[in-house]
N, C-alpha and C positions, 0 to 999 in steps of 0.2 A: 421308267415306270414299267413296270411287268401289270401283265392286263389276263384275268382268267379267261379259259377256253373258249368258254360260253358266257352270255351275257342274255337274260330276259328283256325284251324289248314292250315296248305298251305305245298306244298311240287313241288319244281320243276320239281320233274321226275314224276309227276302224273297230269298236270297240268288241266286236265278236269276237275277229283276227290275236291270234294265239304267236307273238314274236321270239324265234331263237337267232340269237348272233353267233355265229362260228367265227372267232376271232385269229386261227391260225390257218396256214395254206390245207385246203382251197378257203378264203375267207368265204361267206355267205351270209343270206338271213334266209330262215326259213319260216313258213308258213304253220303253222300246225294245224292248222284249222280244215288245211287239204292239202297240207304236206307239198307245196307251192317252194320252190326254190329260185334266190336268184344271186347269182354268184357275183361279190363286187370286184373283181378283178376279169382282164379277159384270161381265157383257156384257150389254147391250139389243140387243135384237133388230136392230135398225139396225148394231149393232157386229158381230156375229153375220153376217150376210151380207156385208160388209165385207172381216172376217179369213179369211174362208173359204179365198179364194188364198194371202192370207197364212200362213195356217196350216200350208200344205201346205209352205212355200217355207220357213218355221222347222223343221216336222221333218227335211226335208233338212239343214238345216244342224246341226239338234242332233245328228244322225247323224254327219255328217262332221266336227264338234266331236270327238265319242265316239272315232270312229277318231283322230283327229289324237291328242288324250291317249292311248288306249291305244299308239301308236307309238312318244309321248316316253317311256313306261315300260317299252317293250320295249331302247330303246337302250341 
């Protein structure tokens, strides 16, 4: 089974909270709600300074994931 990039998450006891799943390496969920990360795999410290750009360049995107779906639900 192939699994898409991103995956919207939701959760009723958090109902503010805005969920992005980054499902390829670094895997993560992100926050959106304040941009809160927390990565489900460990990182070494070598990997850590690495992802650092990276990371920033995946929230953009899980952002603009987020808008793209919420658009297709608006149509």
């Amino acid at each position: 089974m192939s699994f898409p990039r991103f995956l919207m998450g939701d959760n009723a006891h958090y109902p503010e909270d805005i969920f992005v799943v980054h499902l390829e390496y670094p895997r993560f969920v992100i926050n959106l709600k304040d941009d809160s990360i927390e990565f489900l795999e460990d990182l070494d410290a070598a990997d850590e300074e690495e992802l650092t750009e990276e990371t920033k360049n995946l929230v953009e995107e899980a952002s603009r994931f987020y808008d793209e779906q919420i658009a297709l639900y608006d149509e």
